[in-house]
N, C-alpha and C positions, 0 to 999 in steps of 0.2 A: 145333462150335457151329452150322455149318453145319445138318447135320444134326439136331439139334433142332429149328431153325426150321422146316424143313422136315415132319417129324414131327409138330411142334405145327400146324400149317397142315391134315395132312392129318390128323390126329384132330378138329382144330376140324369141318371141314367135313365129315366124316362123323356127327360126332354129331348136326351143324346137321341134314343130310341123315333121320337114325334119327330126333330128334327130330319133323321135319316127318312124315315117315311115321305116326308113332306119333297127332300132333294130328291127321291127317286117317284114320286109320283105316276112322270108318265112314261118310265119306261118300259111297263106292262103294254100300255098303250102304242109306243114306240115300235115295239117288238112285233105288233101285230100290222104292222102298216106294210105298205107294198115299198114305202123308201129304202129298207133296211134288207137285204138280203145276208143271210149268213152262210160263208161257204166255209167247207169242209178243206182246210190242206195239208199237204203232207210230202214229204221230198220223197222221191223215188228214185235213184240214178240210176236204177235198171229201164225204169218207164222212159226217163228225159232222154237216156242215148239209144234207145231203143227208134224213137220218135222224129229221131236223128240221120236216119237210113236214108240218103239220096238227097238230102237236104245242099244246097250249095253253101250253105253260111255255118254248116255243123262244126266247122273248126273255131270257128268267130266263138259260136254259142258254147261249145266246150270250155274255149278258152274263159270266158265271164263266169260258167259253174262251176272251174275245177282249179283254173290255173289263176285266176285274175287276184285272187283274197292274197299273194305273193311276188306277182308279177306284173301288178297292174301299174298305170302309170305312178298313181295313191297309194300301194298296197293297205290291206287290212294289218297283216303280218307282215311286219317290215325285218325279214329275215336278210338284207342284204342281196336278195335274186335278185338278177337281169329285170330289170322294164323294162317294159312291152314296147313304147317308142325310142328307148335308150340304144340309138347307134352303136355306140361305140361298144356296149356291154356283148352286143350281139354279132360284131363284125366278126371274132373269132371263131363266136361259135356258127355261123355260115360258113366259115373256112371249112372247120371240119366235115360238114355235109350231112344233109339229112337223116342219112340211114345210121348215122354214127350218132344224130341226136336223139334219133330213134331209140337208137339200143340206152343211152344214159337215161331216156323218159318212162322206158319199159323197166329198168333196174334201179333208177332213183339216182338222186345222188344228193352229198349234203343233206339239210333238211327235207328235202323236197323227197315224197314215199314211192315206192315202185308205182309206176303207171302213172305218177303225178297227180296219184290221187282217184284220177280216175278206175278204179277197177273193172267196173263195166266194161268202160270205151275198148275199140276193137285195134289192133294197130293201125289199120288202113284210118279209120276215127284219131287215133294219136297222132298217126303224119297230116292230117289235113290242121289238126290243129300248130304242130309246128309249121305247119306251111303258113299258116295265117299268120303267128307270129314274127318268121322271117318278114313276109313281107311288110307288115304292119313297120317292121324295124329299120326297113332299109334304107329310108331318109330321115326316120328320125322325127318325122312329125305324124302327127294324131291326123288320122283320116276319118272321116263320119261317113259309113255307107250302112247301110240298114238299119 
């Protein structure tokens, strides 16, 4: 009896074995064709706001790498933040004025970390992103530009 178990163990695992060979056949093959390229990536926020410099849209693109996973219409992190089209959540904080949202985005506030995450970003890079936001908020509806 012995011996059967044994047998059945090592047929199980060689078929397991033949079978994998057999599913992966041509990805040797695969690997070497021109379809398939493999790219190398890796986040850099030093590189991304760096790349950022003079750009017209660097507030848009900050706000989708740093602020959006909280503040986005969907958040990732549904922490309770202001959304990005949500009027009403934003009309006060427009009252206060930029320089004043400034200083709460450079020292955090609630969950949200000093700089908002952003470390890199420069302040003049942090007011273009609040500016985007204001205005993204100010009616309240979703605009599609770039």
């Amino acid at each position: 009896m012995k011996k059967y178990v044994i047998c059945l163990f090592i047929l199980s695992g060689l078929s397991g074995f033949l079978f994998s060979l057999y599913m992966h056949r041509d990805q040797s093959l695969a690997a070497r064709s021109n379809d398939i390229q493999l790219i190398e990536t890796f986040h850099s926020p030093a590189i991304f706001v760096k790349q950022l410099i003079g750009d017209p849209f660097a507030g848009k693109k900050i706000f989708r790498e740093f602020c959006a996973s909280c503040h986005a219409d969907v958040p990732i992190i549904d922490i309770a933040a202001p959304r990005l089209h949500d009027e009403k959540a934003w009309k006060f904080r427009r009252k206060i004025g930029e320089n004043n949202l400034l200083k709460i985005t450079i020292n955090g506030a609630g969950a949200m970390p000093a700089r908002g995450g952003c470390f890199e970003c420069s302040d003049d890079q942090l007011r273009e992103t609040i500016r985007y936001i204001l205005q993204e908020s100010k009616h309240g509806r979703i605009h599609r530009s770039q």
